[in-house]
N, CA, C and O atoms as a Tinker XYZ file with bonds, in Angstrom:
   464  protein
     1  N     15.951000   -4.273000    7.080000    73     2
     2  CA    14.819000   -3.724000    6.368000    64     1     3
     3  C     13.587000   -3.815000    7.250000    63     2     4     5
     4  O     13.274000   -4.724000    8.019000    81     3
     5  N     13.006000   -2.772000    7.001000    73     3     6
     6  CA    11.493000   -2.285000    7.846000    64     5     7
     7  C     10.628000   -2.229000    7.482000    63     6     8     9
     8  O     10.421000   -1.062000    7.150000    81     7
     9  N      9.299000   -3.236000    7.157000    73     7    10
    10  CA     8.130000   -2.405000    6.287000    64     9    11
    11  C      7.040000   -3.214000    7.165000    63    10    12    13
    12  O      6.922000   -4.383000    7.533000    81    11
    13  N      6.160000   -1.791000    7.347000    73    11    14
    14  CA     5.168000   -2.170000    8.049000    64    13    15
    15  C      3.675000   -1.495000    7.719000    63    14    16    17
    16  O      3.643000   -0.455000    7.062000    81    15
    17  N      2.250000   -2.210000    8.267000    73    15    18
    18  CA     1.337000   -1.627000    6.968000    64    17    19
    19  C      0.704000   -0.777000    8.422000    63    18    20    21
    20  O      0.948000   -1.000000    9.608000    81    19
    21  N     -0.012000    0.055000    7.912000    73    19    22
    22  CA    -0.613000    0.951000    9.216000    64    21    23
    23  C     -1.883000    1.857000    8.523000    63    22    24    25
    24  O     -1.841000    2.281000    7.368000    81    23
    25  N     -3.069000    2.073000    9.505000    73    23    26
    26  CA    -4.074000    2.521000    8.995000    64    25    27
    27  C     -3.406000    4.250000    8.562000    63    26    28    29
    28  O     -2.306000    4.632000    8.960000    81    27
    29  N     -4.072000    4.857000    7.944000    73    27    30
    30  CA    -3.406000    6.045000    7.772000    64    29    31
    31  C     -4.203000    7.018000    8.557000    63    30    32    33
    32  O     -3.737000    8.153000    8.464000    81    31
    33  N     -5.176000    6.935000    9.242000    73    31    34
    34  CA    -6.048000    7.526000   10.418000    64    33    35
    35  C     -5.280000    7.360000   11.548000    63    34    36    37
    36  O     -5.353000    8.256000   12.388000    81    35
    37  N     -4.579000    6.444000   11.756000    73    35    38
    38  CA    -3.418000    6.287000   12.912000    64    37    39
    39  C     -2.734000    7.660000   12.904000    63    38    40    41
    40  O     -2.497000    8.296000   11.878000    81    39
    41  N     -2.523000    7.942000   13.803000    73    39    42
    42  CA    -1.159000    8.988000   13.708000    64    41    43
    43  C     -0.141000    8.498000   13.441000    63    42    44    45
    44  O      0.268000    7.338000   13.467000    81    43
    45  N      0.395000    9.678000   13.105000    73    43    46
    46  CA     1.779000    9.367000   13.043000    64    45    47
    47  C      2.459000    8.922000   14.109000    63    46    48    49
    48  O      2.192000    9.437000   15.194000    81    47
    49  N      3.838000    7.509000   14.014000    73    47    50
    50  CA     4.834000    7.118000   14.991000    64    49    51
    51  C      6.280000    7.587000   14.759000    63    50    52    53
    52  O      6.853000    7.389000   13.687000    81    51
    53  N      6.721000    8.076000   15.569000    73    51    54
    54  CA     8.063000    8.210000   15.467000    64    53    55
    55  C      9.028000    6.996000   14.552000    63    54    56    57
    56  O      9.951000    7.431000   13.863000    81    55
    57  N      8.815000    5.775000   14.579000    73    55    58
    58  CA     9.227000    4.631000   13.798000    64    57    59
    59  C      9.026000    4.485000   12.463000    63    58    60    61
    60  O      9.474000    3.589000   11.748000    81    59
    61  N      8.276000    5.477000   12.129000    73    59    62
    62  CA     7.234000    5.071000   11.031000    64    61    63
    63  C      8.682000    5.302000    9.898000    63    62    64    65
    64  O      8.742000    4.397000    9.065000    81    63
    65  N      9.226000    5.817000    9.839000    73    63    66
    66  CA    10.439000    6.289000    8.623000    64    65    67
    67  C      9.551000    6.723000    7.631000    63    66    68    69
    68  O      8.712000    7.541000    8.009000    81    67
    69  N      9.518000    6.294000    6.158000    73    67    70
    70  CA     9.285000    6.708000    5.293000    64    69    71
    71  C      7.869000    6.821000    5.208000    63    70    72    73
    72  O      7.460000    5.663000    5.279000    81    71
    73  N      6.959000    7.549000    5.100000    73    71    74
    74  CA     5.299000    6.916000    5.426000    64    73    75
    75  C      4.805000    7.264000    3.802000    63    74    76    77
    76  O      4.807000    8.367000    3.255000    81    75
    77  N      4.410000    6.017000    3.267000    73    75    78
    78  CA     3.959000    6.038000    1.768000    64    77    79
    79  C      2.421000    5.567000    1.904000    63    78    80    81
    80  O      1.924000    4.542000    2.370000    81    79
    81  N      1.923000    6.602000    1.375000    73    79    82
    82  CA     0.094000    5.920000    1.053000    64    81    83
    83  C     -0.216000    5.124000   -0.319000    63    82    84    85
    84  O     -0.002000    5.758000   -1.352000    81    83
    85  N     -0.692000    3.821000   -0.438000    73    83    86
    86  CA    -0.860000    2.932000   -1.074000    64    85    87
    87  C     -1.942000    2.822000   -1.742000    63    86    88    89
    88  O     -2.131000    1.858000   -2.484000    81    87
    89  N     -2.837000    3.815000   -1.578000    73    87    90
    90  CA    -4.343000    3.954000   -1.754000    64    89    91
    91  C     -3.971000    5.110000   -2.792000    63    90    92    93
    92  O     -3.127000    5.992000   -2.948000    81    91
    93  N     -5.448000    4.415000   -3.591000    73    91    94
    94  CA    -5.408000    5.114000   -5.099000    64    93    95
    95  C     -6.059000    6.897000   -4.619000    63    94    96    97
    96  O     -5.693000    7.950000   -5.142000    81    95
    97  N     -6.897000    6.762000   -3.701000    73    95    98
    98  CA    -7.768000    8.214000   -3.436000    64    97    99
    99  C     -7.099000    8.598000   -2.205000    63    98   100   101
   100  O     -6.352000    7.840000   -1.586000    81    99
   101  N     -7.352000    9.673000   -1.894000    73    99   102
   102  CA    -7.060000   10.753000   -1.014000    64   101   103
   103  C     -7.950000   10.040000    0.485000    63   102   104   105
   104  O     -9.011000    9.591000    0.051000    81   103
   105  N     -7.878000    9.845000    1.764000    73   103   106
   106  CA    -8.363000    9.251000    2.822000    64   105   107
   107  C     -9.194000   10.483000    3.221000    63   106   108   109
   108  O     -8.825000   11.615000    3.532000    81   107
   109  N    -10.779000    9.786000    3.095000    73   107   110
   110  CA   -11.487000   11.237000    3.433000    64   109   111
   111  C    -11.242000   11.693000    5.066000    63   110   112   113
   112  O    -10.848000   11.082000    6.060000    81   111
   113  N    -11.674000   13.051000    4.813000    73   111   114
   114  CA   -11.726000   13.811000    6.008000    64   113   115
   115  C    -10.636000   13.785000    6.828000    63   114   116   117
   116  O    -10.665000   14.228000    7.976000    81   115
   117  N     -9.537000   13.224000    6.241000    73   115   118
   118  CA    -7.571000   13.527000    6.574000    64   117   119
   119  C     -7.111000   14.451000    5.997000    63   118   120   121
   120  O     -6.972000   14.330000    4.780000    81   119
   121  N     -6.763000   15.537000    6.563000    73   119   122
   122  CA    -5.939000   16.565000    6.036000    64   121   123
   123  C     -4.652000   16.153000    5.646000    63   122   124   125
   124  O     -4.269000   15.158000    6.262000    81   123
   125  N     -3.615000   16.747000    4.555000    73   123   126
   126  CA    -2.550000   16.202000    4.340000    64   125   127
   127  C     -1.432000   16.371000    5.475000    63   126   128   129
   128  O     -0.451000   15.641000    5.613000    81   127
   129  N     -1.756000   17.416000    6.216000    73   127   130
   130  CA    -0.490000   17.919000    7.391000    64   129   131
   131  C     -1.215000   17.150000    8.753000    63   130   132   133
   132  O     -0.726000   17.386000    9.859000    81   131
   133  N     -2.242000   16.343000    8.653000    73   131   134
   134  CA    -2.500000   14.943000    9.801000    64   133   135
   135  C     -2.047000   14.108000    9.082000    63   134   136   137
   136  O     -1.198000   13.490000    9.725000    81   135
   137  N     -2.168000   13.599000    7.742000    73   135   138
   138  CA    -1.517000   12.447000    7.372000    64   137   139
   139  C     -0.110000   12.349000    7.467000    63   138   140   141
   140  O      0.348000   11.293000    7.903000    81   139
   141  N      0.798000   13.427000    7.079000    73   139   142
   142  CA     2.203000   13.568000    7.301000    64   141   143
   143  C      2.702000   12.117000    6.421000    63   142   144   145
   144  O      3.453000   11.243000    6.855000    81   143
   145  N      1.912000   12.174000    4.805000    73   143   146
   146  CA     2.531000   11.395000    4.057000    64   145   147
   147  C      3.709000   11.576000    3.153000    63   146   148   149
   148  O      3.456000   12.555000    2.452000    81   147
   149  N      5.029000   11.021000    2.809000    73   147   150
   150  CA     5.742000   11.244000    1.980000    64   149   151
   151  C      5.771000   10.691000    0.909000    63   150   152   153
   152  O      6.695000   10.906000    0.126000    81   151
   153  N      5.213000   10.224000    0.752000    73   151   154
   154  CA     5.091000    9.892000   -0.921000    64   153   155
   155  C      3.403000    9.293000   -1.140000    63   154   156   157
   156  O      2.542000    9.099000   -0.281000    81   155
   157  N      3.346000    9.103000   -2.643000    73   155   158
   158  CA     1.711000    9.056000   -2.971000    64   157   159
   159  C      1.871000    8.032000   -4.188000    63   158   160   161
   160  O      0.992000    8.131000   -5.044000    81   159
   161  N      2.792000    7.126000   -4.384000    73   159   162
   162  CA     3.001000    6.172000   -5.444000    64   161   163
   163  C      1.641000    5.244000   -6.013000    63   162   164   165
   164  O      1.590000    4.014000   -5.979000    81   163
   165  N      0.307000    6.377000   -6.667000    73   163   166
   166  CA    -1.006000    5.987000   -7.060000    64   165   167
   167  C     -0.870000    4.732000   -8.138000    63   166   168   169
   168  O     -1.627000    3.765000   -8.046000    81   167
   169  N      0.085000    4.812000   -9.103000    73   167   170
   170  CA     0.122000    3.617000   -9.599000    64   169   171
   171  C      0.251000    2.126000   -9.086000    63   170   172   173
   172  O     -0.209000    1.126000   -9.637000    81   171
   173  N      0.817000    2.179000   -8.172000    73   171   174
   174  CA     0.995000    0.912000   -7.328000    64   173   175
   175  C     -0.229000    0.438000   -6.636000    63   174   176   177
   176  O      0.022000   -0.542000   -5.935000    81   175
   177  N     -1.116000    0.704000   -6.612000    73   175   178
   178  CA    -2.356000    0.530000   -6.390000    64   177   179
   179  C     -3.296000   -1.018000   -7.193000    63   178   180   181
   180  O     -2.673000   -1.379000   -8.191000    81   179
   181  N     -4.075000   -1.554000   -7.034000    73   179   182
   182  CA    -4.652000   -2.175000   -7.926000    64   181   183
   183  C     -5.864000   -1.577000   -8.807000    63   182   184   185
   184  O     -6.518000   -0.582000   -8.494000    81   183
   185  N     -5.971000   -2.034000   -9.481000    73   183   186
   186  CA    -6.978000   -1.456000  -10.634000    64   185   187
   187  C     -8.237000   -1.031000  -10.075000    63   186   188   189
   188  O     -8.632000   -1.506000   -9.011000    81   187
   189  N     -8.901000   -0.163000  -10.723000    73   187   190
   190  CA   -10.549000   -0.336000  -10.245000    64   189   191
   191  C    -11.055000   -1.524000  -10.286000    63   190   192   193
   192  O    -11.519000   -2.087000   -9.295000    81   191
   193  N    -11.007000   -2.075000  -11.577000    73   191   194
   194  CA   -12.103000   -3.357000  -11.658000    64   193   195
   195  C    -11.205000   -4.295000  -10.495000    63   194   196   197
   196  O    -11.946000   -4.694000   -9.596000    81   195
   197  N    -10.128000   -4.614000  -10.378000    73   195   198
   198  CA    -9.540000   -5.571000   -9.483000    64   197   199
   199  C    -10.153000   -5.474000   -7.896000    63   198   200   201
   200  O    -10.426000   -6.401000   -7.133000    81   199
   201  N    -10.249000   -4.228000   -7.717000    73   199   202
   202  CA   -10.744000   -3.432000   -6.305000    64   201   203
   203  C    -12.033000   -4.188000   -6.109000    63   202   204   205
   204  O    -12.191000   -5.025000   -5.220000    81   203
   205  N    -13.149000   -3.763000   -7.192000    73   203   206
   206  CA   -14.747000   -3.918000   -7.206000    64   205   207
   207  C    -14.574000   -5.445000   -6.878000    63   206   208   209
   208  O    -14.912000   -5.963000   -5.814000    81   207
   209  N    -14.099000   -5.977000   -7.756000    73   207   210
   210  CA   -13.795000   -7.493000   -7.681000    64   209   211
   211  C    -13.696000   -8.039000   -6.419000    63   210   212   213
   212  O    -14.372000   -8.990000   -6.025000    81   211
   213  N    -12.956000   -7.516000   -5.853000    73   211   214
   214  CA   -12.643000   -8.209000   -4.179000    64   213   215
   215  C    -13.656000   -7.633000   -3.818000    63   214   216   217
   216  O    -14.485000   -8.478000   -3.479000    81   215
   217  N    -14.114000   -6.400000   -3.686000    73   215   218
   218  CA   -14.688000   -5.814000   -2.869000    64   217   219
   219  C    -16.146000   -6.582000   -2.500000    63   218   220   221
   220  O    -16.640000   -6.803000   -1.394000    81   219
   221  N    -16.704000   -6.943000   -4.011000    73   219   222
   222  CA   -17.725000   -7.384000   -4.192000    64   221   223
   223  C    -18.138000   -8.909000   -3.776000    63   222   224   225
   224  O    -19.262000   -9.375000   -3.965000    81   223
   225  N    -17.102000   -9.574000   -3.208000    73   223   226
   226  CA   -16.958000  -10.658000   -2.591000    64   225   227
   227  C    -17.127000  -11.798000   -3.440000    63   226   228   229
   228  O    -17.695000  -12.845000   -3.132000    81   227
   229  N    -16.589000  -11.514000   -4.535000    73   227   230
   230  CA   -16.667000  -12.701000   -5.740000    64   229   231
   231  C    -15.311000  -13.420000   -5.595000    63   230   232   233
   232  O    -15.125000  -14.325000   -6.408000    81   231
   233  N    -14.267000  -13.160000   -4.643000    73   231   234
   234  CA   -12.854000  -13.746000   -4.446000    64   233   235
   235  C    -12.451000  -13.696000   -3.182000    63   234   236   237
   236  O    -12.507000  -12.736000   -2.414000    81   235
   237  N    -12.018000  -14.827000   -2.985000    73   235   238
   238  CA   -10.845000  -14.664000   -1.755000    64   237   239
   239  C     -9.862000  -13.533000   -1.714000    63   238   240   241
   240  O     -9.758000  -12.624000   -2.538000    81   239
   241  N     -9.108000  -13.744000   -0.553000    73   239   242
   242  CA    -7.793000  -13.023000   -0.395000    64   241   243
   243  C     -6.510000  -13.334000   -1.131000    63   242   244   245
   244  O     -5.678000  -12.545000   -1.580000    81   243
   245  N     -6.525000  -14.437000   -1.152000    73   243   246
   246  CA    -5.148000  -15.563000   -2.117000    64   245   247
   247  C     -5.432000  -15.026000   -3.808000    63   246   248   249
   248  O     -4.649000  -14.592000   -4.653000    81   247
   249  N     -6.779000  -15.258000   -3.836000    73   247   250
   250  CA    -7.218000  -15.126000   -5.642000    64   249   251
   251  C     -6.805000  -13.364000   -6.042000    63   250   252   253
   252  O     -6.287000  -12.978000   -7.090000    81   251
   253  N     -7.125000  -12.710000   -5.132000    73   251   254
   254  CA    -6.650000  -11.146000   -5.354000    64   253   255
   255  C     -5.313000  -11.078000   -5.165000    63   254   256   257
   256  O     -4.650000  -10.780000   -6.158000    81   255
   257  N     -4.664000  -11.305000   -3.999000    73   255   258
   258  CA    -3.051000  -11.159000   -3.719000    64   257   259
   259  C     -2.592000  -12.032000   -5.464000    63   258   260   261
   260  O     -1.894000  -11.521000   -6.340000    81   259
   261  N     -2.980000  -12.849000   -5.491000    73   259   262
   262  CA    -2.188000  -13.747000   -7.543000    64   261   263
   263  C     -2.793000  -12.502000   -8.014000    63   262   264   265
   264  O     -1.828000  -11.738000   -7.981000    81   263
   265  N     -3.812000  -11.811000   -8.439000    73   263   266
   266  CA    -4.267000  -11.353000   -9.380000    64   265   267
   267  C     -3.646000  -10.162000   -9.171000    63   266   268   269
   268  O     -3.031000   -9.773000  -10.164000    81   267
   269  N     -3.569000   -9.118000   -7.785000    73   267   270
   270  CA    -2.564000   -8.076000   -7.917000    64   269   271
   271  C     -1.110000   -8.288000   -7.875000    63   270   272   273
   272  O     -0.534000   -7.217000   -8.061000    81   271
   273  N     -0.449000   -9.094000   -7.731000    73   271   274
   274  CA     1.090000   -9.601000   -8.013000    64   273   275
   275  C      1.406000   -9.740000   -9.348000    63   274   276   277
   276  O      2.548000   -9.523000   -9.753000    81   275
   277  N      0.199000  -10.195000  -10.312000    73   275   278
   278  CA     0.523000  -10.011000  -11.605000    64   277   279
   279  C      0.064000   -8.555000  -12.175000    63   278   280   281
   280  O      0.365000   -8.115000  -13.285000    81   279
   281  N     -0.730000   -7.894000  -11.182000    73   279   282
   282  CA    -0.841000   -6.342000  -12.105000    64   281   283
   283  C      0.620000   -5.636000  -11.517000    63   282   284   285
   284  O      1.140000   -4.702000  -12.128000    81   283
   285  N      1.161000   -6.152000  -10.365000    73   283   286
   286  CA     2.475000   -5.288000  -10.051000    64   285   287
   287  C      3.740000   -5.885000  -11.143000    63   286   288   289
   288  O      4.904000   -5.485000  -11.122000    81   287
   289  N      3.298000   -6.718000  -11.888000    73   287   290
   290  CA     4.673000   -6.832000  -12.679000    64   289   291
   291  C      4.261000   -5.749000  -14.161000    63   290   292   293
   292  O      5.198000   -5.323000  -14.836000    81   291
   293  N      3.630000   -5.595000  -14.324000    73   291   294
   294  CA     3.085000   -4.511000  -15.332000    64   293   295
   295  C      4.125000   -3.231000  -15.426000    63   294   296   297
   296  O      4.370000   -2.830000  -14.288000    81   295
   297  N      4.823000   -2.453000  -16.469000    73   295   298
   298  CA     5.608000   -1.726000  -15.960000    64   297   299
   299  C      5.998000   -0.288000  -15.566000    63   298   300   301
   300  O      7.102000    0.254000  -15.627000    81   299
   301  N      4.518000    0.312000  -15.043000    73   299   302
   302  CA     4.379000    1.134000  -13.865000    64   301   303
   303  C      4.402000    0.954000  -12.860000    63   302   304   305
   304  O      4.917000    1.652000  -11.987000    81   303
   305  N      3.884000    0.037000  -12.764000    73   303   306
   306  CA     3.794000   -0.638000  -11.175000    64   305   307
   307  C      4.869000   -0.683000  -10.387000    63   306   308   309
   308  O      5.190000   -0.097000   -9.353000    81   307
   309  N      5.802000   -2.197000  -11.666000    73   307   310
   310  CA     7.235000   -2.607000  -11.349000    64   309   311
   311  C      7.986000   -1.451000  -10.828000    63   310   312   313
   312  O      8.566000   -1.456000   -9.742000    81   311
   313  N      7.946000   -0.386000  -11.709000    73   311   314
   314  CA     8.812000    0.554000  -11.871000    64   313   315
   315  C      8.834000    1.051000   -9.723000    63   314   316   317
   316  O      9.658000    1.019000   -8.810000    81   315
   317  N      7.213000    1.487000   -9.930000    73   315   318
   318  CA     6.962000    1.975000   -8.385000    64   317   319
   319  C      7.417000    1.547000   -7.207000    63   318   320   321
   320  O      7.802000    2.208000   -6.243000    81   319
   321  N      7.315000   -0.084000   -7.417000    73   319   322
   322  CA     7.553000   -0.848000   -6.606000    64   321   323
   323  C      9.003000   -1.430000   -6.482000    63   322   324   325
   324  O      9.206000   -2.241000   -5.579000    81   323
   325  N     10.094000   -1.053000   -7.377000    73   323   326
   326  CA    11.454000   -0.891000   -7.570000    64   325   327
   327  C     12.167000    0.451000   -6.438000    63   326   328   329
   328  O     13.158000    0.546000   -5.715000    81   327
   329  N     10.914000    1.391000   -6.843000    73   327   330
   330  CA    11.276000    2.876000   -6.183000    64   329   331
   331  C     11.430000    2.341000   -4.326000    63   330   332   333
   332  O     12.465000    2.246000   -3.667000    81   331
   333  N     10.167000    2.105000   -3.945000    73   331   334
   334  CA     9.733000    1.506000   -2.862000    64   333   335
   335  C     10.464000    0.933000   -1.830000    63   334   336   337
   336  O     10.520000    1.203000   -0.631000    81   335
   337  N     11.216000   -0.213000   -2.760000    73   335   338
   338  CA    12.176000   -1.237000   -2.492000    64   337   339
   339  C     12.983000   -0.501000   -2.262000    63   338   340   341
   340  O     13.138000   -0.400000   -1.045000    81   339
   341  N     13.802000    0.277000   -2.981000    73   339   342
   342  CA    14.663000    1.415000   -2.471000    64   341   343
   343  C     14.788000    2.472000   -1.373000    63   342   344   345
   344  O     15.786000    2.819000   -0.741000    81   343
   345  N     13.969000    2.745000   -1.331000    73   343   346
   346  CA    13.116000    3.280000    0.299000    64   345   347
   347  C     13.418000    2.273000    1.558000    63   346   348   349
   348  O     14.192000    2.549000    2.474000    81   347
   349  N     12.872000    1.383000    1.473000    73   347   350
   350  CA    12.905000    0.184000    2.375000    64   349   351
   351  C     14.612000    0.471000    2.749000    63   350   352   353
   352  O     15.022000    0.929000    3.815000    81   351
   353  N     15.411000    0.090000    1.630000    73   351   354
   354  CA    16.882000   -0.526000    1.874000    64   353   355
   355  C     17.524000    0.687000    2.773000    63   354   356   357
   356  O     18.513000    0.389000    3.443000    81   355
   357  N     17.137000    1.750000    2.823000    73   355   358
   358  CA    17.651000    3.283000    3.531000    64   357   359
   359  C     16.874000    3.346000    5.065000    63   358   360   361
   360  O     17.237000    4.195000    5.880000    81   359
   361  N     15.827000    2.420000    5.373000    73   359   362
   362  CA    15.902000    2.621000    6.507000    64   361   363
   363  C     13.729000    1.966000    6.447000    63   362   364   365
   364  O     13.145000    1.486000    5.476000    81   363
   365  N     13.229000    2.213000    7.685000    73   363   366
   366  CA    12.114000    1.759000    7.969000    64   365   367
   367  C     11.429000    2.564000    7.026000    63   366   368   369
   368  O     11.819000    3.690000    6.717000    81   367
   369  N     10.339000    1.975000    6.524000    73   367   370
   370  CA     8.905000    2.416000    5.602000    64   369   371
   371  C      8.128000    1.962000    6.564000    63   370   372   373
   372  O      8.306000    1.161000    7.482000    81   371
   373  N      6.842000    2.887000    6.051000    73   371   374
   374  CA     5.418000    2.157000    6.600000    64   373   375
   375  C      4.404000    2.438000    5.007000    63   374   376   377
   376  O      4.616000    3.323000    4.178000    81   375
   377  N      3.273000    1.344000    4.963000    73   375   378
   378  CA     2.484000    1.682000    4.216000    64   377   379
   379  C      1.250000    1.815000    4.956000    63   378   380   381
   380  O      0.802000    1.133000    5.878000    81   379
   381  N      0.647000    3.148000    4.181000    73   379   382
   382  CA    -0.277000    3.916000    4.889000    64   381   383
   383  C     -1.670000    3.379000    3.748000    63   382   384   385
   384  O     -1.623000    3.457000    2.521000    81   383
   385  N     -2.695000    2.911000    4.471000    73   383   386
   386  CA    -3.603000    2.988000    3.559000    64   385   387
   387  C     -5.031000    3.123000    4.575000    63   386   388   389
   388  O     -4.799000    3.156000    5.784000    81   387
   389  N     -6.361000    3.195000    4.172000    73   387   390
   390  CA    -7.607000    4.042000    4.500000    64   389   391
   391  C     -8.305000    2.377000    5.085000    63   390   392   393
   392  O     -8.939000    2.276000    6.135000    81   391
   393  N     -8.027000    1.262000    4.198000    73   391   394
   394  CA    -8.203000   -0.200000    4.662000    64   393   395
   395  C     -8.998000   -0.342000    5.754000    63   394   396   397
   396  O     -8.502000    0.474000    6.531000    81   395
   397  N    -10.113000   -0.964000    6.435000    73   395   398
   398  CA   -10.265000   -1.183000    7.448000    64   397   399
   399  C     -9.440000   -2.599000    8.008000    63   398   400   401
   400  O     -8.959000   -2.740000    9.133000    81   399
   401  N     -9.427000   -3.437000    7.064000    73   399   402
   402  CA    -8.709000   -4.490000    7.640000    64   401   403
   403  C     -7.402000   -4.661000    6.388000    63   402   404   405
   404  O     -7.377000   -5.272000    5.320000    81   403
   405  N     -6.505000   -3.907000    7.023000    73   403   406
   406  CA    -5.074000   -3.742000    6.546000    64   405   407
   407  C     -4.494000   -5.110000    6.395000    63   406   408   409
   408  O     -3.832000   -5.219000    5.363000    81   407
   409  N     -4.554000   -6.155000    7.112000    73   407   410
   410  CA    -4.345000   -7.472000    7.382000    64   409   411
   411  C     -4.671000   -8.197000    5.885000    63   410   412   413
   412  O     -3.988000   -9.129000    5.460000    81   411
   413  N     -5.919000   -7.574000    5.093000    73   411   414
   414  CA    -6.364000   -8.635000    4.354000    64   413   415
   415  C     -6.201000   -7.146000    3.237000    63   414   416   417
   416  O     -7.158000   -6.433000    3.540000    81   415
   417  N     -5.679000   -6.701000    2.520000    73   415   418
   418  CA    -5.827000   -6.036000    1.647000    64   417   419
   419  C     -4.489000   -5.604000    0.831000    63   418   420   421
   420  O     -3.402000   -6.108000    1.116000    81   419
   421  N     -4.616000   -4.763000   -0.070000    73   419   422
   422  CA    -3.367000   -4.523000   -1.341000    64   421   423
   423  C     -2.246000   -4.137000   -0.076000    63   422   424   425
   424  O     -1.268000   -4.881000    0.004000    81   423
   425  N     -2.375000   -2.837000    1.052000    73   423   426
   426  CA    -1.074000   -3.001000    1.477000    64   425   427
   427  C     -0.199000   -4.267000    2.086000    63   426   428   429
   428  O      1.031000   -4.243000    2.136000    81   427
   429  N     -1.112000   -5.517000    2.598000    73   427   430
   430  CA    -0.326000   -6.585000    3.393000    64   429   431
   431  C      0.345000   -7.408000    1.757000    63   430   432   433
   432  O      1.460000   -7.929000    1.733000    81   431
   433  N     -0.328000   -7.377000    0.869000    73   431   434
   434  CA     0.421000   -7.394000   -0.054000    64   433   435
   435  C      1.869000   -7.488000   -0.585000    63   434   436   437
   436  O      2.764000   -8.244000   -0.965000    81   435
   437  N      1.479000   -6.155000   -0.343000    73   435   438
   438  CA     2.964000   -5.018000   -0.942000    64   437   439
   439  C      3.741000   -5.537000    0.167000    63   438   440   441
   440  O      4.674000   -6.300000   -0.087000    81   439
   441  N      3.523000   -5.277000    1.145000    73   439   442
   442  CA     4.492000   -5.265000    2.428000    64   441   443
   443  C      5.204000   -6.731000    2.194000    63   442   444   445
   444  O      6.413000   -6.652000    1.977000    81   443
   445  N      4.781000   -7.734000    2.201000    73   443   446
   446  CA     4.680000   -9.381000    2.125000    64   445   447
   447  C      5.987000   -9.221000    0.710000    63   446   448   449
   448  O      7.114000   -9.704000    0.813000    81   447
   449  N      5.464000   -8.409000   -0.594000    73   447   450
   450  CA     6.833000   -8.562000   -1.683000    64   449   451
   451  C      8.252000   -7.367000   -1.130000    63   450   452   453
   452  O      9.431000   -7.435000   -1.477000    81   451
   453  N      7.701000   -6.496000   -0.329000    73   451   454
   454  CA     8.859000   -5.615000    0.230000    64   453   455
   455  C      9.838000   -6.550000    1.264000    63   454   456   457
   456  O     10.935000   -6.110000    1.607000    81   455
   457  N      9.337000   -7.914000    1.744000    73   455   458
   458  CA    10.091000   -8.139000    2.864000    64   457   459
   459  C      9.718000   -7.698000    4.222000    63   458   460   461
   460  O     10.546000   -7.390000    5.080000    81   459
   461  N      8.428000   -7.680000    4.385000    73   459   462
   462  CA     8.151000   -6.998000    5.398000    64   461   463
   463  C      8.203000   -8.135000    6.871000    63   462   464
   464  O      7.964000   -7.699000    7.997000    81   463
């Protein structure tokens, strides 16, 4: 199994296998045929208010990763993130998100419960 998180301004890599964007909005000023995304699983995302929350620097990284691990058991999420997992098992994924620091955000997350 393959999962790896990558800015989505990156180009595309030949490695990349499945390339899923993790981000609730569209990555400005990326066309969809530069992004060369295959899937758009928006529910898997964290909430607005969860977003503002971090964003706004009222939490760590640990306090958001608990707080979105319990919005991914919710059962859209689950469901998404079941799909995902399935993806993974067929060969390399990447998660694509707009993040400046991918390292500290919802995709290292995801990647971290995919097995990455």
């Amino acid at each position: 199994m393959s999962v790896r998180v990558r800015r989505v301004y990156e180009p595309p890599d030949e490695g990349d296998g499945v390339r899923v964007l993790v981000d609730r909005l569209w990555p400005r000023g990326l066309s969809k045929d530069a992004a060369r995304v295959d899937e758009w699983p928006k529910g898997l995302t964290p909430t607005a208010g969860l977003r503002r929350w971090y964003h706004s620097g009222e939490g760590d990284f640990e306090e958001f990763r608990r707080r979105y691990e319990a919005e991914l058991s919710e059962p859209e999420a689950a469901e998404l993130l079941r799909t995902v997992r399935e993806l993974v098992k067929h060969g390399p994924v990447t998660l694509l998100t707009a993040s400046r620091e991918p390292e500290h955000s919802h995709a290292a997350v995801l990647a971290d419960l995919l097995g990455a």
